[in-house]
N, C-alpha and C positions, 0 to 999 in steps of 0.2 A: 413466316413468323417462326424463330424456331422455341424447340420443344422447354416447356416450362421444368426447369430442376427439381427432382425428387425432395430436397431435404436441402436448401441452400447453405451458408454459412451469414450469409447479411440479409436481410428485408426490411428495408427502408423503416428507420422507425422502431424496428424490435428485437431483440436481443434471442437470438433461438442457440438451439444446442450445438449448433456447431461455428458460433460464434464466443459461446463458453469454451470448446473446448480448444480453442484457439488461443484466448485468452491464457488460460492455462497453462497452455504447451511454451506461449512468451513468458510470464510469469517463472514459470520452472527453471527456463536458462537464464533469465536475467537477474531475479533476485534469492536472496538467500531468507528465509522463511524465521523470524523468533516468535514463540510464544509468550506473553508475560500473564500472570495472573493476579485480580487485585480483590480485593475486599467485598463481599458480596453487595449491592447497593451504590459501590464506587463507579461502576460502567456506565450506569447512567448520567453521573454527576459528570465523568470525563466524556462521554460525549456531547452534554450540553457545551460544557466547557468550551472544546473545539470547534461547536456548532458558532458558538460566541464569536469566538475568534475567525470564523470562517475559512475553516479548514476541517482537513480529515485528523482524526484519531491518529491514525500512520505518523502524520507527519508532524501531529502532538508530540508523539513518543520519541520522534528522530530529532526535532528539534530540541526538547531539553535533554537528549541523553547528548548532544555534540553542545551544548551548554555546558554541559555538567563538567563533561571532560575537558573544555576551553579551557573552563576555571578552576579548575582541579589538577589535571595533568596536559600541561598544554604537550608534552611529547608526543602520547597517545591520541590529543586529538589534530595535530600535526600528522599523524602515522592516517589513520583513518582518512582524511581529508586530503590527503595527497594523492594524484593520479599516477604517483609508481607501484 
């Protein structure tokens, strides 16, 4: 039987720290990080919100901000949207 790992990085079932920190270190090289801030009381409303729609907050925000841009600036959101 061999020997049981100090500190693993998975165990079936739970999220330990060196499955954070992995998480992270993807995170880091694949996306690019914005903060927004909104009206004290709003976070709540916008997480219901998403909860509604059965999504994340995330992709709350990604979604109407490549709305926004469709119907606004279709160049820019032509630009974004293209894999060049």
């Amino acid at each position: 039987m061999p020997p049981k790992k100090e500190n693993p990085k998975y165990v079936k079932g739970k999220y330990t720290e060196g499955t954070k920190e992995s998480v992270k270190k993807y995170n880091a090289a694949h996306y690019d990080r914005v903060e927004i801030r909104v009206q004290k009381g709003q976070l709540a409303r916008l997480k219901e919100i998403a909860n509604n729609h059965k999504t994340s907050l995330n992709n709350l925000y990604n979604t109407a901000l490549l709305k926004y841009l469709y119907e606004t600036d279709p160049d820019s959101f032509k630009y974004l949207t293209s894999d060049e």
